[in-house]
FIMI-366200 format. One line per 10 residues: number of its first residue (from 1); their letters; for each residue x, y, z of N, C-alpha, C. Coordinates in steps of 0.2 Angstrom, whole numbers, m for minus. Each point is the difference from the previous one (the first is absolute). Layout:
REM FIMI-366200
NUM> A> X Y Z X Y Z X Y Z  ...;
This chain:
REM FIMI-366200
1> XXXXXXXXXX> 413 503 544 m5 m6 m2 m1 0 m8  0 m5 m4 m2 m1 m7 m5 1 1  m3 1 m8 m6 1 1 m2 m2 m9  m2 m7 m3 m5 m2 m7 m7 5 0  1 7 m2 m6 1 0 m3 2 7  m7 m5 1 0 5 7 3 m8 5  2 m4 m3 3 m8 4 5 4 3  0 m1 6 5 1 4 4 m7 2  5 m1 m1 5 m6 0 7 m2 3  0 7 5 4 0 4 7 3 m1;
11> XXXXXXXXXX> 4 2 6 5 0 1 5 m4 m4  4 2 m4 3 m4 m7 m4 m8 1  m4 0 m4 m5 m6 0 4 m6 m2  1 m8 0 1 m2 m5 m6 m5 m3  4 0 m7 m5 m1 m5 1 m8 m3  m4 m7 m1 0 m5 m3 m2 1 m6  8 m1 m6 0 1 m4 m7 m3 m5  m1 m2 m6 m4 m1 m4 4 m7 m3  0 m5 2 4 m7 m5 m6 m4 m2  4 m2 m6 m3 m5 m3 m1 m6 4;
21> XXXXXXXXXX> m5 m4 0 0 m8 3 3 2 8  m1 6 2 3 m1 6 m6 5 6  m1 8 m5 m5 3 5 m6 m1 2  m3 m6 2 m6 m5 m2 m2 4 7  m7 m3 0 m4 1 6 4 m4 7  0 m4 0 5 m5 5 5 5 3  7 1 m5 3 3 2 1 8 3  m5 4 m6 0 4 4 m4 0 6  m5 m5 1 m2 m1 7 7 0 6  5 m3 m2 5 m4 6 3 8 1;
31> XXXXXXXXXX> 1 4 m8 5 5 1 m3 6 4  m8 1 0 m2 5 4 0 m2 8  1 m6 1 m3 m3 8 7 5 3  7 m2 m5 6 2 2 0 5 m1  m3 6 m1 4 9 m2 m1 1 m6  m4 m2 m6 2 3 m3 m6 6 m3  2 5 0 m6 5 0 m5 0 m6  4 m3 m4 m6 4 m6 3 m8 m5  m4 m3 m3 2 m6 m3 m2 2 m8  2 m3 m6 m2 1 m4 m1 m10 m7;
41> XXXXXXXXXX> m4 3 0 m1 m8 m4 5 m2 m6  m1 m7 m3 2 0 m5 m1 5 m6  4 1 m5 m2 2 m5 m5 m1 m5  m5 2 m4 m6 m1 m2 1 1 m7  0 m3 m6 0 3 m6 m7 3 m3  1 5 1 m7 5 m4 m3 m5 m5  3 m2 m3 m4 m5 m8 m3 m5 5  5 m4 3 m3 m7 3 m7 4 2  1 6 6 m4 2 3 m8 0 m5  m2 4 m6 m3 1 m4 m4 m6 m4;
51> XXXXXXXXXX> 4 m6 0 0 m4 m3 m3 m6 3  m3 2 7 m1 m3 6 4 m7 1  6 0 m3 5 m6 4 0 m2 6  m2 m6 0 m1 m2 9 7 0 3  5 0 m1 6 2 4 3 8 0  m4 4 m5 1 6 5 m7 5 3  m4 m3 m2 m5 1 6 m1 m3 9  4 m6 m1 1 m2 4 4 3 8  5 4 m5 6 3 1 m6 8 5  m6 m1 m2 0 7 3 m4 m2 7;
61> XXXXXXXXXX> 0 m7 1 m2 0 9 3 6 4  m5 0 5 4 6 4 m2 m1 6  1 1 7 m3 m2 6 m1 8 5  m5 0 4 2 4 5 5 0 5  3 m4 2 7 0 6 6 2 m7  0 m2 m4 8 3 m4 m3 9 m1  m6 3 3 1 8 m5 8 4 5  3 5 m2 m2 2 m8 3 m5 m4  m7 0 m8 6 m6 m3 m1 4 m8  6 m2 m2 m1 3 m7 m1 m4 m4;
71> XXXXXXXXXX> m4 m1 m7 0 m4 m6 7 5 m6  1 m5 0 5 2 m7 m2 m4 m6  0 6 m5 m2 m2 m7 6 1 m6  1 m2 m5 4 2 m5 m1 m4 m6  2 7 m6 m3 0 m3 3 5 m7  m1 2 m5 2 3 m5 m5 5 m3  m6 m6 m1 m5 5 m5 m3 3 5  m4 4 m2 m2 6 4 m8 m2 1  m4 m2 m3 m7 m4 m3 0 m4 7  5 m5 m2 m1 m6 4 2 4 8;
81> XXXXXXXXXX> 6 2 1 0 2 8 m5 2 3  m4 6 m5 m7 5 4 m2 m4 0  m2 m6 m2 m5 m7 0 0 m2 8  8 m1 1 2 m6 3 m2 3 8  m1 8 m1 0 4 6 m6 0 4  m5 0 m7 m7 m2 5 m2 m6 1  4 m6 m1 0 m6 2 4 1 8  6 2 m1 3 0 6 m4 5 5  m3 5 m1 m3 4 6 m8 m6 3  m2 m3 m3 m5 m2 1 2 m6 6;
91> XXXXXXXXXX> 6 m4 0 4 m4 5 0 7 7  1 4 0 1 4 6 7 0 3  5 3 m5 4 1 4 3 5 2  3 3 5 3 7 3 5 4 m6  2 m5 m5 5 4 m3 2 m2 m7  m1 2 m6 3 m3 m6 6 1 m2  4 m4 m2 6 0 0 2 m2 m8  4 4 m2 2 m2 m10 7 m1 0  2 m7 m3 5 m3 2 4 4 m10  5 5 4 5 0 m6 6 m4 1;
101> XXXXXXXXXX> 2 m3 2 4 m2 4 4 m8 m4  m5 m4 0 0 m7 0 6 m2 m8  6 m3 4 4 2 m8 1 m9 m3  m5 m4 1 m1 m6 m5 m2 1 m6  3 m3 m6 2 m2 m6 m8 0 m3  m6 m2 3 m7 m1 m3 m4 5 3  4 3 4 m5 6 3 3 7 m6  6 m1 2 2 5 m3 3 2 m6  m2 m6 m6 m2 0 m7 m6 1 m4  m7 2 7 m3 1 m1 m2 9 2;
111> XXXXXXXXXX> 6 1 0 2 10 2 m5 1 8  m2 m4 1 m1 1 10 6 m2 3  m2 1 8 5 m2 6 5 7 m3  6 m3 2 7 2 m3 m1 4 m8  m2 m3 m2 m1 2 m8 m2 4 0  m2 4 3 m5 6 m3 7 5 3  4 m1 4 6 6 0 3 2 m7  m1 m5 m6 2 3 m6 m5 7 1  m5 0 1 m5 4 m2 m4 5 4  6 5 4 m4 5 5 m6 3 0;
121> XXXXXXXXXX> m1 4 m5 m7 1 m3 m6 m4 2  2 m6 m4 m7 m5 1 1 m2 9  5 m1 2 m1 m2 8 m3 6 5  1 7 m4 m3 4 5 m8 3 m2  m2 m3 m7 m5 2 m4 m5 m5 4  1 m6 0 m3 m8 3 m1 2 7  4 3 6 0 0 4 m6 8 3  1 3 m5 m5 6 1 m9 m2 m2  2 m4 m5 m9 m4 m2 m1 m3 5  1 m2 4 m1 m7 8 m2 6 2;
131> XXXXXXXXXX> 5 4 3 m3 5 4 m5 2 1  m1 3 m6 m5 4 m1 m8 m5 m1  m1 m8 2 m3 m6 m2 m1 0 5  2 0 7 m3 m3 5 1 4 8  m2 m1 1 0 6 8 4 m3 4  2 m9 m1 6 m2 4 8 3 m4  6 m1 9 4 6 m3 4 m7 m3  3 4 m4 3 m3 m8 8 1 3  5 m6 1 8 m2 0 4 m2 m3  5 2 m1 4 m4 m6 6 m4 4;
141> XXXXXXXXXX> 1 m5 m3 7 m3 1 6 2 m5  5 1 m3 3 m1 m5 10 m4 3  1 3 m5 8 0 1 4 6 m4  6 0 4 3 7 m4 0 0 m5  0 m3 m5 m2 m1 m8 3 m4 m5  m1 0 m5 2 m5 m4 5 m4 0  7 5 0 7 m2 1 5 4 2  4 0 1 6 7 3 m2 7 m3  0 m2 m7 1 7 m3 m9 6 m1  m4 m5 2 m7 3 1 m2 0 7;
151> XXXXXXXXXX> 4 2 3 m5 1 10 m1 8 m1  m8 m1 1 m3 9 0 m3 0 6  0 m8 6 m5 m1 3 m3 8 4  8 6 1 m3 5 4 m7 6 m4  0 m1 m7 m2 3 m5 m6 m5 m1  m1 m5 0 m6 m5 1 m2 0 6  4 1 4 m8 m1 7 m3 6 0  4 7 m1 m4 6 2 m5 m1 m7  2 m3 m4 m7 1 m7 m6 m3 2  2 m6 5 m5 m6 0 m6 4 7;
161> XXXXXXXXXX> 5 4 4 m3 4 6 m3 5 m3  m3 4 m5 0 5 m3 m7 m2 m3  0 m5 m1 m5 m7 m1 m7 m1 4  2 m1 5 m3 m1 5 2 m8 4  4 m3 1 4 m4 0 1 1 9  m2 m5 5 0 1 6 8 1 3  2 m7 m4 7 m2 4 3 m4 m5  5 m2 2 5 m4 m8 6 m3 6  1 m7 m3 4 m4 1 5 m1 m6  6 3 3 6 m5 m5 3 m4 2;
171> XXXXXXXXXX> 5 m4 m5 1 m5 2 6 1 m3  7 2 4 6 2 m2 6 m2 m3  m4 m5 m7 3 m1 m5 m5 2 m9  3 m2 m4 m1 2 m6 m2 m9 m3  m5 3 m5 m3 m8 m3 6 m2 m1  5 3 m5 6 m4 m1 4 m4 6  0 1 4 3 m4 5 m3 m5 5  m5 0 m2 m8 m5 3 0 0 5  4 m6 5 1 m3 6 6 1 3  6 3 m6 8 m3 1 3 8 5;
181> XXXXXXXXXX> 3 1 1 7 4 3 m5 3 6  3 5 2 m4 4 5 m5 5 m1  m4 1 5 m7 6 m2 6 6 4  m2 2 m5 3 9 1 m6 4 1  1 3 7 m5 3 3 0 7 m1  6 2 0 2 6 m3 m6 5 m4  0 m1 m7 m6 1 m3 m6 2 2  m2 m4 6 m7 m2 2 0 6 6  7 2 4 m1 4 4 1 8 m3  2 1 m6 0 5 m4 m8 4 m4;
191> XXXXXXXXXX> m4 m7 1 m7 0 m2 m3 4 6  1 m2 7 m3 1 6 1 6 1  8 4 m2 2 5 1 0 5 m6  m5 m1 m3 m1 4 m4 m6 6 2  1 7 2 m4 4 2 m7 0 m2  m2 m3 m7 m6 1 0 m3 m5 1  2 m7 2 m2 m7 2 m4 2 7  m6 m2 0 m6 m1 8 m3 m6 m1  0 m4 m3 m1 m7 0 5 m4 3  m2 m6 5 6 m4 2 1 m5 m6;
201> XXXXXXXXXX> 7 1 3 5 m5 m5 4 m7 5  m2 m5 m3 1 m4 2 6 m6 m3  7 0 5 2 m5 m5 m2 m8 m1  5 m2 m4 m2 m8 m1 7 m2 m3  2 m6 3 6 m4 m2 7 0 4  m1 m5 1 8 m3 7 m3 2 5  m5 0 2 m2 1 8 0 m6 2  7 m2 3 1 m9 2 1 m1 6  m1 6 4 1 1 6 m2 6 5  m1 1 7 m3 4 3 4 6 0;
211> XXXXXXXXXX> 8 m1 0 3 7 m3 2 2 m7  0 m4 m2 m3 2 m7 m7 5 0  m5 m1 3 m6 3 0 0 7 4  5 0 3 4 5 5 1 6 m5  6 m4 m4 4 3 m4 m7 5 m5  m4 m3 m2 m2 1 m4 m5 5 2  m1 0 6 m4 7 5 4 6 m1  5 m3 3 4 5 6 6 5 m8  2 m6 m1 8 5 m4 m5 0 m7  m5 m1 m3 m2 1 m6 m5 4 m1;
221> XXXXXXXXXX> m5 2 7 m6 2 1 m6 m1 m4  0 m7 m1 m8 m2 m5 m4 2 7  m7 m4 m1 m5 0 1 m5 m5 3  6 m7 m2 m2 m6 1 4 m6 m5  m1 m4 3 2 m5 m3 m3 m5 m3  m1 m3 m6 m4 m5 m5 5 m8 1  m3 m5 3 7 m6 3 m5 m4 m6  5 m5 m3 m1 m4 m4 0 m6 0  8 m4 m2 3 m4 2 1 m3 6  3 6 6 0 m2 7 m6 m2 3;
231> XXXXXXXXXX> m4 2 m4 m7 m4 6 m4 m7 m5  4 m1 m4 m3 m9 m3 3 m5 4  m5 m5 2 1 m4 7 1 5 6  1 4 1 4 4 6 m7 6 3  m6 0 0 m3 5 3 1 6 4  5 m5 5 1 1 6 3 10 m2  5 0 m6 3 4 0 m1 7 2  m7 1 m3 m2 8 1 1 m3 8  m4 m5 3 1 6 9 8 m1 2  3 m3 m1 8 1 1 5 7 m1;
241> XXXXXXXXXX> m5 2 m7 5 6 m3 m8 5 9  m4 2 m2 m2 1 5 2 2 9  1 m7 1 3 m1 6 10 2 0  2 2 m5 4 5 m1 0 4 2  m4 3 m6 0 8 m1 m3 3 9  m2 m6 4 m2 3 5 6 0 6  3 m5 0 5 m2 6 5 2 m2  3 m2 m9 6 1 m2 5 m7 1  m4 m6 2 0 m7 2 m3 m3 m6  3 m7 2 m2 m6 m7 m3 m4 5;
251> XXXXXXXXXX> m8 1 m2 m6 m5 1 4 m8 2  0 m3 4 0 m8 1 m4 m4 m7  3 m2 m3 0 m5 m7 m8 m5 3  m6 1 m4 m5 m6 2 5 m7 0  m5 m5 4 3 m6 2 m2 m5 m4  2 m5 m1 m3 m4 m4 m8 m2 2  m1 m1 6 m7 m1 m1 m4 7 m4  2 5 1 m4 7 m3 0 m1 m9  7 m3 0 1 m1 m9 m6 m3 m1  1 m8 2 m5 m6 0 m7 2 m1;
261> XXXXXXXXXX> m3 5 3 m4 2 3 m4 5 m6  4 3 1 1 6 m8 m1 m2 m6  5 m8 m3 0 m3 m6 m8 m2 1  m2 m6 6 m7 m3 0 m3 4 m5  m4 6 5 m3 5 m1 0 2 m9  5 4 0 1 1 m7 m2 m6 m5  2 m5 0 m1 m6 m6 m8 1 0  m3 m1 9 m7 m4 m1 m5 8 m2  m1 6 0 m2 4 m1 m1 2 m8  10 m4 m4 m2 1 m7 m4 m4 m3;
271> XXXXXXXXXX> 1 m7 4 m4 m6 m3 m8 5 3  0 1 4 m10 2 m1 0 5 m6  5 4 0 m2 6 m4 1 m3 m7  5 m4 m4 1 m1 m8 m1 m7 m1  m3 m3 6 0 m8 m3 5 m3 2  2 m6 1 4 m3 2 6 m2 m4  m1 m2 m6 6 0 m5 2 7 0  m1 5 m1 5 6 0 2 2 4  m3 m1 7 1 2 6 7 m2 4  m1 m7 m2 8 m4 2 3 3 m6;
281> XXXXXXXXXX> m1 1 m4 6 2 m5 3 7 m1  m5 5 2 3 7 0 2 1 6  0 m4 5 1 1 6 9 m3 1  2 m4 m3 6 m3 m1 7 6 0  m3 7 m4 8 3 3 2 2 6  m6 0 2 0 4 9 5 m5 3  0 m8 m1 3 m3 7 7 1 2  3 2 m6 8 0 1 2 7 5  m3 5 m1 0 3 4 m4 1 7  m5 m4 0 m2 m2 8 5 m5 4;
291> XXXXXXXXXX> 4 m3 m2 3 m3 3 8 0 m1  0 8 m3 9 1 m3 3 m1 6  6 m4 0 4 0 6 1 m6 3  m5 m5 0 1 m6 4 6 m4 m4  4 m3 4 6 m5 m5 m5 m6 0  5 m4 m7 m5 m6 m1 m4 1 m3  m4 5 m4 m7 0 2 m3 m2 m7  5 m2 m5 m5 m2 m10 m5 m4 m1  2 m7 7 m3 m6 m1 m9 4 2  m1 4 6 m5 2 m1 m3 5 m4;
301> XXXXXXXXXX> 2 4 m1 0 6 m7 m4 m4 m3  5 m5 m3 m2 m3 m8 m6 m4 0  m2 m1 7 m6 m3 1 m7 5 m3  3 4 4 m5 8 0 0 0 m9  3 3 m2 1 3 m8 m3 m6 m5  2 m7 1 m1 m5 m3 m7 m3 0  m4 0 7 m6 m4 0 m6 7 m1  m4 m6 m3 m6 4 m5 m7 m1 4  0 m5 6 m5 0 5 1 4 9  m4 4 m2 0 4 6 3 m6 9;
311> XXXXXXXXXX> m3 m5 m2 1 m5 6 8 1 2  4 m2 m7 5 0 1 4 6 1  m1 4 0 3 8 2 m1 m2 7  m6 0 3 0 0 7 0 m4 2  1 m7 m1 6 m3 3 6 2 1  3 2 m7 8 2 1 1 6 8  m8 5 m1 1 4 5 0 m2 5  m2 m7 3 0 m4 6 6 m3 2  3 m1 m7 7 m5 4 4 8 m2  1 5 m1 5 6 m2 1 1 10;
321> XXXXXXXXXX> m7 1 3 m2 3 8 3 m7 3  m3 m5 m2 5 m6 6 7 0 m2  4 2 m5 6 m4 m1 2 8 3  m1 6 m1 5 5 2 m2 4 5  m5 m1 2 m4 4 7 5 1 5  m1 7 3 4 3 3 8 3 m3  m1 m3 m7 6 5 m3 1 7 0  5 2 2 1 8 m1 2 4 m5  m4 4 m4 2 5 m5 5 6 1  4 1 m2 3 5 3 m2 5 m9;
């Protein structure tokens, strides 16, 4: 069994990633309904946080049906992170989480996220001051490192665990390669199998399928799995990989009305939760994957993605259930 500290999180837990515009309250409401064990929010900029920005204070809603839930912070200066620390403990969450990880061009010009892989020292010096700041247990996200020629990731995790660092997610690629080519797990299983490692190690990247998540148990020996991608518009995934790992069977695909159902839901919870202009708007990347797989299917999509009144979404959601009800997903 994992274990964050004294969070017990299960038999290779999985874990909803940390996305921008994506980890909101709604969502990971839909992803915990479906299996996912420990949810983690969007990312929080320490400054925004200090600064009292209302978009990243916003960010630190929390609920009790999503625990365990982490808050993720990130951040450079050292001033502002301890700040941003007892702002975040004060929200109540099970878990702090420091995004080195994040390898966008504004995050990581500002030497956080990704950026700070230039700079081991400071990412394990930063991560020891948290530590030592709050009684909630302290995790990292990162990536194997900068670029090919800098992965120490086995040499930085045991430094970050030495630390006091509960658990660490990677994400088995290099800032250099952002989103492109494949995650090499490799690395990350080398981490796990490192005799002085007793923190769980969690991977992250291509888990785009229940054996894949297999793969990533069984023939790599992590700890658990971190889903990102796979579960935007798609909730359902964790209990599928779930309903795997138990039978060694593929879950029957939700049915359109379950989609339908799913979208509803989803839209009208962001609209209560960010207002109704943002709510139809942040909520637009989800559709393409709640309804991946129907043929024909642009004319209503573009309805979804294109109208800016919530009526009209659900409408489109109305005529989506009458025009394809009873369609089979395979």
């Amino acid at each position: 069994m994992a274990k964050i500290g004294d969070i017990d999180v299960g038999e290779f837990p999985l874990l909803l990633a940390p996305m921008e515009d994506v980890s909101d309250p709604p969502f990971r409401a839909l992803c915990k309904e479906q299996g996912a064990d420990v949810v983690y929010t969007e990312f929080i900029s320490s400054e925004g946080l200090i600064r009292d920005a209302a978009k990243s204070v916003m960010k630190l809603d929390i609920y009790e049906k999503e625990r365990p839930v982490g808050i993720q912070i990130f951040g450079a200066n050292l001033d502002s992170m301890l700040k941003s620390v007892e702002i975040v403990e004060a929200s109540g969450p099970d878990i702090i989480d420091i995004n080195f990880g994040c390898p966008v061009k504004k995050v990581v010009s500002k030497g956080a996220g990704a950026g700070i892989l230039k700079d081991i020292d400071l990412m394990v010096s930063l991560t020891k001051a948290m530590v030592e700041h709050t009684k909630l247990p302290v995790t990292v996200k990162t990536r194997l490192g900068w670029d090919h020629d800098s992965i120490r990731i086995v040499e930085v995790a045991e430094r970050l665990q030495d630390v006091g660092c509960k658990a660490i997610s990677i994400h088995g690629r290099t800032r250099a390669q952002m989103y492109k080519g494949n995650a090499d797990w490799k690395p990350i299983a080398e981490v796990k199998n490192n005799p002085r490692m007793h923190i769980p190690v969690f991977g992250n990247g291509d888990v785009d399928s229940p054996e894949r998540a297999v793969e990533m148990r069984d023939q790599y020996g992590l700890d658990g799995a971190m889903i990102g991608r796979a579960s935007i518009g798609y909730p359902w995934f964790f209990k599928e990989v779930k309903h795997f790992f138990r039978t060694g069977e593929h879950l029957a695909p939700p049915t359109i009305e379950e989609r339908v159902a799913a979208a509803r839901r989803h839209l009208q919870m962001s609209i209560d939760w960010k207002g109704e202009k943002l709510g139809v708007f942040e909520t637009r990347r989800h559709y393409t994957n709640y309804f991946k797989g129907i043929p024909h299917f642009k004319e209503y999509r573009t309805k979804m993605v294109t109208s800016d009144h919530p009526d009209d979404v659900f409408a489109a959601f109305d005529e989506v259930l009458e025009k394809f009800a009873g369609y089979q997903f395979v």
